[in-house]
ZAMARGU-4260 file (C-alpha; in steps of 0.2 Angstrom, whole numbers, plus 5000, padded with zeros to 4 digits):
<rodrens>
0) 5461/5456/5433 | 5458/5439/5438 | 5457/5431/5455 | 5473/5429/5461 | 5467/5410/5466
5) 5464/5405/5446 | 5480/5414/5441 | 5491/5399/5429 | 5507/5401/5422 | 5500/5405/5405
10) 5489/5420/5415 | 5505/5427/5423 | 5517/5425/5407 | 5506/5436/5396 | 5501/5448/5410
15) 5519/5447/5420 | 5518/5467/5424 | 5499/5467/5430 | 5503/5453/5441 | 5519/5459/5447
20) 5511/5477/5454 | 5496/5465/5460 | 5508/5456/5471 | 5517/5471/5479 | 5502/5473/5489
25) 5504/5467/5506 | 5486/5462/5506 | 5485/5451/5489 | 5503/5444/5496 | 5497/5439/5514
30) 5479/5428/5506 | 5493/5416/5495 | 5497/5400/5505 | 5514/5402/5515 | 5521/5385/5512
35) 5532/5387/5530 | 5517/5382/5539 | 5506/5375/5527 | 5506/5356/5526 | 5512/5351/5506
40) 5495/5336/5504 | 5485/5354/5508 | 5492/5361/5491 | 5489/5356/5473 | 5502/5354/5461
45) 5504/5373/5449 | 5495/5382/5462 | 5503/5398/5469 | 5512/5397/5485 | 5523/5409/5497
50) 5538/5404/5504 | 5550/5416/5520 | 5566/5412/5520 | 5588/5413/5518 | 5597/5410/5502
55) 5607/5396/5508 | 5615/5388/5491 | 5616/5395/5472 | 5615/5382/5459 | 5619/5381/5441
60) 5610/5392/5428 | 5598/5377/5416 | 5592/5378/5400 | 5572/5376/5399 | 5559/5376/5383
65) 5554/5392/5385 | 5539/5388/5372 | 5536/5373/5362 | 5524/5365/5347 | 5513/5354/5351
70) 5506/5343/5338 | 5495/5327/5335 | 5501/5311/5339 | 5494/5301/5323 | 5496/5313/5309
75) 5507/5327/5314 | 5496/5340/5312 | 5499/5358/5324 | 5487/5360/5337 | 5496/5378/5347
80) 5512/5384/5354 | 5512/5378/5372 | 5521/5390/5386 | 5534/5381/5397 | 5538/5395/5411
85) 5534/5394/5426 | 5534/5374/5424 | 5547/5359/5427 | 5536/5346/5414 | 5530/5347/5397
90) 5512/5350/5396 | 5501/5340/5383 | 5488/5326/5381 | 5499/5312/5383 | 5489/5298/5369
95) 5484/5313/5356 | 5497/5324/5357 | 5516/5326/5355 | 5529/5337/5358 | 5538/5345/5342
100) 5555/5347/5347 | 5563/5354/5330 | 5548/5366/5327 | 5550/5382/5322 | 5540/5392/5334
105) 5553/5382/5348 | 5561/5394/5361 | 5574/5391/5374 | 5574/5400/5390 | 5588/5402/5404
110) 5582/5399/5423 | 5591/5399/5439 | 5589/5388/5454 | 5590/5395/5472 | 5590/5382/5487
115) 5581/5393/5501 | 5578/5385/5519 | 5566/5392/5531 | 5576/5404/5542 | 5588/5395/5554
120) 5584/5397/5572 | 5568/5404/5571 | 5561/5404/5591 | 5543/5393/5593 | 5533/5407/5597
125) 5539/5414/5578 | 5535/5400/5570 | 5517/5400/5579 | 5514/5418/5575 | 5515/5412/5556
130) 5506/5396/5558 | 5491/5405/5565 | 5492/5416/5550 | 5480/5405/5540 | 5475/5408/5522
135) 5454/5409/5516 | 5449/5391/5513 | 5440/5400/5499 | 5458/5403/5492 | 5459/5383/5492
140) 5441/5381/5484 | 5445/5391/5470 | 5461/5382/5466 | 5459/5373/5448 | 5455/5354/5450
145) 5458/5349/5433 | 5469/5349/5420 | 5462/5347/5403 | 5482/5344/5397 | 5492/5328/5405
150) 5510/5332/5411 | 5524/5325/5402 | 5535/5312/5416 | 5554/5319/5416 | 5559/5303/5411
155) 5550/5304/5394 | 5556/5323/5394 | 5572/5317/5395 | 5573/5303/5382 | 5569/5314/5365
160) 5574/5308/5347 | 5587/5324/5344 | 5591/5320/5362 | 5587/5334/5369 | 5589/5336/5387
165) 5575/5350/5396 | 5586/5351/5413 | 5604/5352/5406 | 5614/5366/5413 | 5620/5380/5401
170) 5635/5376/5405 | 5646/5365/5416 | 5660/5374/5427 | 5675/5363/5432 | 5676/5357/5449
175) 5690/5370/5452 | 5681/5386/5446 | 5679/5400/5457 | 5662/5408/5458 | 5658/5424/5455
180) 5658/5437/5465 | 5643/5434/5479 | 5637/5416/5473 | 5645/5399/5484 | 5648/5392/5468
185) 5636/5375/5461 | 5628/5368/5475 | 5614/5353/5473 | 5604/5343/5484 | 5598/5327/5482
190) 5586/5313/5487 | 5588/5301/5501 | 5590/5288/5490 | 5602/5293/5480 | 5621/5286/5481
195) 5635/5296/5477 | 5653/5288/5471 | 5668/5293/5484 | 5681/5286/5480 | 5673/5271/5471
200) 5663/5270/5486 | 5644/5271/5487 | 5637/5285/5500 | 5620/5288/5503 | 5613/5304/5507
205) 5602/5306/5522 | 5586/5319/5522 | 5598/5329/5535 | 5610/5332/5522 | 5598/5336/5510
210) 5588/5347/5521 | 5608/5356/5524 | 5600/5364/5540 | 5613/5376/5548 | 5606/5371/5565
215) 5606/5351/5563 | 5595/5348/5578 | 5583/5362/5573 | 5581/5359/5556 | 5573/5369/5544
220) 5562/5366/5530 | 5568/5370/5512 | 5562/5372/5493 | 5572/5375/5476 | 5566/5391/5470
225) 5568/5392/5451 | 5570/5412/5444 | 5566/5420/5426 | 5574/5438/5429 | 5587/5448/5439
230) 5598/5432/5440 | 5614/5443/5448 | 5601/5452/5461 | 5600/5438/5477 | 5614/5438/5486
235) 5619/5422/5497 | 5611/5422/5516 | 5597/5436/5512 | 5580/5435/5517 | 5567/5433/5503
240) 5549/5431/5502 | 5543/5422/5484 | 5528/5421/5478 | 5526/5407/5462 | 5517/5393/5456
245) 5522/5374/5468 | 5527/5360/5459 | 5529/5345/5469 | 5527/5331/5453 | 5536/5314/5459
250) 5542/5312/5442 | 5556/5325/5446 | 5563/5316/5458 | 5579/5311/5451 | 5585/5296/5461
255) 5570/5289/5448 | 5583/5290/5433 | 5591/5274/5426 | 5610/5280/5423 | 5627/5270/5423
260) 5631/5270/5443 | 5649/5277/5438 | 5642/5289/5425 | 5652/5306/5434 | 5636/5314/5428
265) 5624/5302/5438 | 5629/5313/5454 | 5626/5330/5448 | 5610/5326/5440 | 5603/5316/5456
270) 5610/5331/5466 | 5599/5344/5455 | 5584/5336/5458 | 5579/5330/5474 | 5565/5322/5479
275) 5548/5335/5477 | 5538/5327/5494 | 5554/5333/5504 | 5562/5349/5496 | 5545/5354/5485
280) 5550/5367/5469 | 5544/5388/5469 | 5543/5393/5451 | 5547/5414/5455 | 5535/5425/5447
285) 5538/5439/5465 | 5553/5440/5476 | 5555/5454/5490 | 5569/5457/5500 | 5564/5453/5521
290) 5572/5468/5532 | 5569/5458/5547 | 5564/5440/5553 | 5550/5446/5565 | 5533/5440/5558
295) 5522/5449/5569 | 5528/5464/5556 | 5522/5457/5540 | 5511/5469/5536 | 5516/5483/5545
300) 5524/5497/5538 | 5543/5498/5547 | 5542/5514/5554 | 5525/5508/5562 | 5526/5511/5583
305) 5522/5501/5596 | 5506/5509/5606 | 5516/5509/5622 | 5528/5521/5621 | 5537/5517/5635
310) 5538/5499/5632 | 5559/5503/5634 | 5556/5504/5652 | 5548/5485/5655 | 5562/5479/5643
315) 5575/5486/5654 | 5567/5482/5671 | 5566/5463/5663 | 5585/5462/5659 | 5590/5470/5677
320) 5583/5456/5686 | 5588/5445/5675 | 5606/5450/5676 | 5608/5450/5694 | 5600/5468/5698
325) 5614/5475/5687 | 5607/5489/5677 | 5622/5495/5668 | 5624/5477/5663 | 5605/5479/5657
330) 5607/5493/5647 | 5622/5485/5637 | 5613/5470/5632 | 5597/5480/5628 | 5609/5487/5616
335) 5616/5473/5611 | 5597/5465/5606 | 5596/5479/5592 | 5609/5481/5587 | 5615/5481/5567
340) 5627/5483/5553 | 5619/5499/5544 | 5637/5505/5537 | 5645/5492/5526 | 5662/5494/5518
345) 5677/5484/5513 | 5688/5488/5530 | 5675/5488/5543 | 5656/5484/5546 | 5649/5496/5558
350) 5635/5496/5570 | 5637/5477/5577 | 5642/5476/5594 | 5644/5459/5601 | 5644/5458/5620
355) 5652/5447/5632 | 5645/5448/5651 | 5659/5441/5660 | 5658/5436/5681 | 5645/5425/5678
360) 5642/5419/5695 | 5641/5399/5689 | 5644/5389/5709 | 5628/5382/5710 | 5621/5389/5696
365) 5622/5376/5683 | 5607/5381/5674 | 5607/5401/5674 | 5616/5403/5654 | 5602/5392/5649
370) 5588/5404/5659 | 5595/5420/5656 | 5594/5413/5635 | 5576/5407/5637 | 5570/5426/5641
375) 5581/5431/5625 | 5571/5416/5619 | 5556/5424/5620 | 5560/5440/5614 | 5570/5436/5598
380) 5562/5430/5581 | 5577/5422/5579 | 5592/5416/5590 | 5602/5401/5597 | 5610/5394/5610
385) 5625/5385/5609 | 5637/5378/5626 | 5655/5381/5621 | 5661/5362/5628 | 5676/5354/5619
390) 5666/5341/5612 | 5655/5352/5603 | 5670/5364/5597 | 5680/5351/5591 | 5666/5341/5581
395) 5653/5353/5575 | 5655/5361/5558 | 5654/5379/5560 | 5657/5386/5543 | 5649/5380/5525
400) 5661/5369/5515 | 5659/5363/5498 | 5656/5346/5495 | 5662/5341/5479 | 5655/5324/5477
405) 5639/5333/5476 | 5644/5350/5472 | 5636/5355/5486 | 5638/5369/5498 | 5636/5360/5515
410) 5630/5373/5528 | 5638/5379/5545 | 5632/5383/5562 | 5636/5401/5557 | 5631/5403/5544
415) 5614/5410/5549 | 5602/5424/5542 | 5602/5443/5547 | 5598/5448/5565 | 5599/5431/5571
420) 5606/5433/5589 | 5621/5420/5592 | 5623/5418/5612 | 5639/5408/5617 | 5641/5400/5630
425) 5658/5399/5636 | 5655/5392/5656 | 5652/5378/5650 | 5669/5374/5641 | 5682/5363/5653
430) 5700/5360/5653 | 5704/5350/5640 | 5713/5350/5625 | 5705/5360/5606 | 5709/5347/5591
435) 5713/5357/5575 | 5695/5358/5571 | 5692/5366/5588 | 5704/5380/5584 | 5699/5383/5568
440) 5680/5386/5575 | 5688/5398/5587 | 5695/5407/5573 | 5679/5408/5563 | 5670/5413/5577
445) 5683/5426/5581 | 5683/5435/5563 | 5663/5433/5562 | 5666/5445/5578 | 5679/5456/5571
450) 5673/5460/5553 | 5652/5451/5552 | 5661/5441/5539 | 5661/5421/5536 | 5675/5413/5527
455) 5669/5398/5516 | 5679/5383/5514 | 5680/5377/5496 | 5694/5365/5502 | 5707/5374/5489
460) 5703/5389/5493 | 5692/5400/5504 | 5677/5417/5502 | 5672/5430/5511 | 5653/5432/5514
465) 5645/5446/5521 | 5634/5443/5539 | 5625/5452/5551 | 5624/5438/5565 | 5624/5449/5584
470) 5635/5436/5597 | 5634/5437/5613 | 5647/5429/5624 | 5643/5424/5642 | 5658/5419/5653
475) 5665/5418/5669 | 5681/5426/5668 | 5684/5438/5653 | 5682/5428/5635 | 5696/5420/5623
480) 5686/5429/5609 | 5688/5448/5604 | 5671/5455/5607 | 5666/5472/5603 | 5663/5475/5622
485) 5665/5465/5638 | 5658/5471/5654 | 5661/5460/5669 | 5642/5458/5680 | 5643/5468/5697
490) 5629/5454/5703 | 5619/5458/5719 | 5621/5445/5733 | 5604/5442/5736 | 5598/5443/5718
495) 5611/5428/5716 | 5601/5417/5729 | 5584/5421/5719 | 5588/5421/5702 | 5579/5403/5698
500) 5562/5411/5706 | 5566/5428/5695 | 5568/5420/5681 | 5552/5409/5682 | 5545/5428/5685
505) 5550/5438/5673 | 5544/5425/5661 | 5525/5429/5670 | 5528/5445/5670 | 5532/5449/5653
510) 5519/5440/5646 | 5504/5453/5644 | 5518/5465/5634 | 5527/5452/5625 | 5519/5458/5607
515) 5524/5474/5613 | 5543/5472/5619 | 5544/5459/5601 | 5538/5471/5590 | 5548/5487/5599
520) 5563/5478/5597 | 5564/5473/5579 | 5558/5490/5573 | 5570/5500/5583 | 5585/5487/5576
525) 5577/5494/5557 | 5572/5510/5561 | 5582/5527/5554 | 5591/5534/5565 | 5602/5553/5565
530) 5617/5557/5572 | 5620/5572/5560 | 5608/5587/5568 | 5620/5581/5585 | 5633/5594/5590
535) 5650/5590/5582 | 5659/5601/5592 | 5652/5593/5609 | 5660/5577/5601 | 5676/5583/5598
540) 5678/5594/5615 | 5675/5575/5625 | 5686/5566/5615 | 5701/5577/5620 | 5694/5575/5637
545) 5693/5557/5637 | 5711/5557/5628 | 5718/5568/5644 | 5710/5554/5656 | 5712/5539/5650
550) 5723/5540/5633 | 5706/5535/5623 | 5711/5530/5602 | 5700/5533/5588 | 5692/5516/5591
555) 5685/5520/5609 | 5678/5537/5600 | 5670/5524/5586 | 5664/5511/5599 | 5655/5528/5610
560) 5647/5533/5596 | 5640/5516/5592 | 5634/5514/5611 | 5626/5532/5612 | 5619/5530/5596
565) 5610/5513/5600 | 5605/5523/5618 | 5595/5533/5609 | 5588/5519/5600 | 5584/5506/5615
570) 5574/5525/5621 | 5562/5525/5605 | 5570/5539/5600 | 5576/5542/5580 | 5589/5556/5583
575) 5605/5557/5596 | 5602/5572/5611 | 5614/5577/5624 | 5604/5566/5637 | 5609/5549/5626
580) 5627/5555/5622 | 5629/5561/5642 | 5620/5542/5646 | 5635/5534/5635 | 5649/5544/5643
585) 5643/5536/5659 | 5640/5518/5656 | 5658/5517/5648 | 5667/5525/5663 | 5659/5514/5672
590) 5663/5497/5660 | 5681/5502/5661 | 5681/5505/5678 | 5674/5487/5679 | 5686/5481/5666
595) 5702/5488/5675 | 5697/5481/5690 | 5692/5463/5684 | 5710/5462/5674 | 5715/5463/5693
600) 5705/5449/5700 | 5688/5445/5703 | 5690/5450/5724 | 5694/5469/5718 | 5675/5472/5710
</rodrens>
């Protein structure tokens, strides 16, 4: 087979099953250039590149020349059938050849373009792992320096004698169609010097709104991936990793186009294509699915172990001190951190368990939310902090809303990819008054919680999109939103005097097993795990227990189960024993205890 380096879209097109088992090896994968960390002047225009990242936007199908004639320019004569996939421009020696846009051997293909960002909230330390991970410069050398074909600009693409148009969509939805079934609907970015007409009025689009970060102040990097197969298989906020051929030509920019400024169709088209030197163009020839954000576990197998087996131990130690000396309070958020929706169905989502520590000591300690979240920080691929004040609930957007001056799908602060840990922070939130757009975010938040479901605002109407976002709540007195579990600190006097010097610490100490407690965490959030081979009679003969003490419901059997089951996990184990489901038993006498006693006052713990 040819080196991977030399591969063109003409190579792949006739070989697209060679190529495709040649990229499922993790090897062949990890030598391509990850455009995340890889500069764009560094890559030439065709070459292959890999991009990590979340679906954020679904735009229209477009109709492409599939395969075209190409002829010569003074007497006509055929010179071959020229392929077209896997490119956005016609290829051809612009002063001898032309292309035949009525020949015979003409096909038309069908493409879909996906605006991916790079995954929201990603921690430094994440993006430095993959940064370090640096591709062969002899992968570079071998890149093809020449073209013995000239590119066709877009604009003379677009101004043919039959009028055909290469970038026109199959078909143009109204404004006020639904979309199907997991898909945002049309949404299209576009350059920063595009104007859009709203209400007659010009509105020019920064690179912020083009870029459509979810996290404005950490923002993201993004490119249009353009797929040839299995349209109906992405789904909206999954995690993919695309291998295809860059193009970056400036010609596909479309503020470039000369159009009547109150043509309706001058904003669509700018919005499809956006300038290539800010959001760059994938042409998909591999996508894979991304089970997890942690890029330490690239090219590990996910049942691959940590070599400290006890690396649980240090974890737990770390999120003791750092909660006060409170181990119970340790062990729930150790849970918390790997936790996940493994069970899916249309009434509940089950394994997530958001969290909210309650009797957060805050008198003169202004700054320990923002501590306590830079340990998570450091653990976490993927996380963010966010203070709860009125300002930023009552001007932030938190859901994605649909823009229909440029049919496009404007991002949220929650809308975010898999497994990236949410930690509110409600101490900082004063008396005040919410605005409308302050209890709507409230509600948002609240039914993320509740179901790990988004609502998306189309302005006339509203869908439901799956997530898997784990929240953590931390408050002083119990929280105004319905997490799965709130557990009010039992904090230790003197730990509360030397938690600024504990938490400077904990970040020395953790440092020689950080790769450790990183990796251990993410493969025990994705690791298999039985509950089956566990007694079901032990089950049932403690729940009529616990309904004899305490009047327990179906939800506090479902809500033991979780706990025990992520126990077992937070242990390194893969199967539910009588010591993890005893351990859970414990810790949830003990959180209602502390539960009963906080709804009395704060004097009572």
């Amino acid at each position: 087979m040819l080196n991977i380096s030399s591969w063109t879209p003409e190579y792949v097109t006739a070989n697209e099953e060679k190529c495709a088992e040649h990229l499922a090896k993790v090897e062949v994968r990890n030598s391509i250039p990850l455009l995340n960390s890889t500069q764009l002047h560094h890559l030439q225009d065709n070459s292959l590149v890999r991009f990590r990242g979340m679906i954020q936007d679904m735009q229209d199908p477009e109709c492409y020349l599939e395969s075209y004639e190409v002829r010569e320019k003074v007497d006509g004569n055929p010179i071959r059938v020229q392929n077209g996939k896997y490119r956005d421009v016609l290829v051809m020696a612009k002063e001898t050849e032309i292309v035949d846009f009525k020949g015979a051997n003409n096909c038309y293909g069908e493409r879909r373009s996906l605006f991916v960002i790079s995954i929201p909230g990603y921690n430094d330390w994440a993006v430095a792992h993959e940064s370090r991970t640096k591709t062969d410069d002899s992968f570079y050398s071998k890149m093809s320096t020449t073209n013995a074909c000239t590119k066709r600009s877009h604009d003379e693409a677009m101004d043919t004698d039959d009028g055909t148009t290469m970038r026109s969509p199959v078909k143009k939805p109204s404004r006020s169609a639904e979309p199907a079934a997991g898909e945002p609907g049309t949404g299209q970015i576009r350059s920063t010097e595009n104007v859009v007409l709203v209400e007659n009025k010009p509105r020019i689009l920064s690179a912020e709104y083009l870029l459509n970060s979810p996290i404005p102040e950490r923002p993201s990097k993004a490119c249009l991936v353009k797929l040839y197969s299995n349209f109906d298989e992405p789904k909206l906020n999954t995690l993919i990793d695309v291998v295809g051929f860059l193009s970056m030509d400036p010609a596909l920019d479309g503020s470039t186009d000369q159009m009547d400024e109150f043509d309706d169709e001058m904003s669509e088209n700018h919005a499809t294509n956006p300038p290539p030197s800010l959001i760059p163009r994938i042409h998909a020839i591999s996508i894979h699915d991304l089970k997890h954000t942690n890029p330490m576990l690239q090219d590990q197998h996910d049942n691959t172990e940590t070599s400290n087996c006890d690396i649980w131990k240090d974890i737990q130690n770390l999120l003791t001190q750092c909660l006060f000396e409170d181990k119970v309070a340790a062990d729930y958020l150790f849970c918390h951190l790997i936790s996940t929706v493994y069970i899916r169905n249309e009434l509940e989502s089950l394994g997530q368990f958001s969290l909210n520590l309650a009797n957060v000591p805050i008198e003169n300690l202004t700054s320990y939310t923002e501590g306590l979240y830079e340990i998570l920080e450091l653990l976490l691929p993927a996380s963010h902090y966010f203070p709860m004040t009125l300002e930023n609930m009552n001007t932030k957007q938190f859901v994605p809303k649909k823009d229909y001056a440029t049919n496009k799908l404007t991002s949220g602060l929650l809308q975010l990819a898999p497994h990236t840990h949410l930690v509110l922070d409600e101490t900082k939130l004063q008396p005040g008054k919410l605005e409308t757009s302050g209890v709507e975010a409230v509600q948002s938040i609240a039914n993320l919680i509740k179901t790990q479901k988004l609502k998306y605002n189309f302005q006339f109407y509203q869908l439901e999109f799956n997530t898997d976002v784990p929240v953590l709540v931390v408050s002083e007195g119990r929280s105004m939103l319905p997490t799965n579990c709130c557990l009010p600190l039992l904090p230790d006097s003197d730990a509360i005097k030397l938690i600024g010097e504990t938490l400077k610490a904990g970040k020395h100490f953790i440092q020689p097993k950080l790769t450790d407690m990183r990796k251990f965490l993410t493969l025990q959030r994705i690791q298999e795990f039985d509950m089956k081979t566990f007694d079901p009679e032990i089950i049932q003969n403690d729940f009529i227990q616990m309904r004899k003490e305490f009047d327990a419901s179906a939800d506090d059997l479902h809500s033991l189960l979780v706990l025990a089951r992520l126990i077992g996990l937070s242990r390194g184990k893969k199967m539910l024993d009588r010591e993890c489901w005893e351990y859970a038993k414990q810790l949830e006498r003990e959180r209602k205890r502390r539960t009963d006693l906080f709804a009395k006052g704060k004097n009572e713990l």
